[in-house]
N, C-alpha and C positions, 0 to 999 in steps of 0.2 A: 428441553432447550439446551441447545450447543452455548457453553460459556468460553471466551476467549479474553485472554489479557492484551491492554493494547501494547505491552512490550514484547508478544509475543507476532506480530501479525504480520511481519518481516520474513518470519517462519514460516507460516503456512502457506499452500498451494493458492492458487490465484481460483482455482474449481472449489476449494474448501472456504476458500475466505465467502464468493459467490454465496455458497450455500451457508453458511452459517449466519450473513448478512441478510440473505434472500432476495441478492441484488443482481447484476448483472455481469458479466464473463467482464466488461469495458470497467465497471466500476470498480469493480476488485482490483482490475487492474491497477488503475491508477493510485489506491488506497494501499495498495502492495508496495508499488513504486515507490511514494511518499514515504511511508514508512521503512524501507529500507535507507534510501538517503538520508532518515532523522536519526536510526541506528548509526551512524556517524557523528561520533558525539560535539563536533564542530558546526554541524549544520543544523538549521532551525527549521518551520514547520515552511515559513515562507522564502527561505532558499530552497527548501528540497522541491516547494511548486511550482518557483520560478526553473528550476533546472529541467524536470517534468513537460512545462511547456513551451519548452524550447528544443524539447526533444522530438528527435522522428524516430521512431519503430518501425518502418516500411519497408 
């Protein structure tokens, strides 16, 4: 079993986070996302979702 810290998760690939969760390419995504906006040490867990979904990636 793949161990990860969650001050780490910022770091890892979106395909690595995937596999280590054994979630989905979209989920990681988004868990990636979050977590790099909360590495901003002014922003909290629900500014970085609200910012998230308000976002477009397309």
């Amino acid at each position: 079993m793949n161990k990860i810290f969650l001050k780490d998760i910022h770091t890892l690939s979106v395909a690595k986070l995937a596999s280590v969760l054994q979630g989905t390419i979209e989920g990681a995504t988004e868990i990636r996302g979050l977590a790099i906006f909360q590495a901003i040490p002014s922003i909290g867990a629900q500014t970085a979702k609200n910012m998230l979904d308000r976002a477009t990636f397309r």
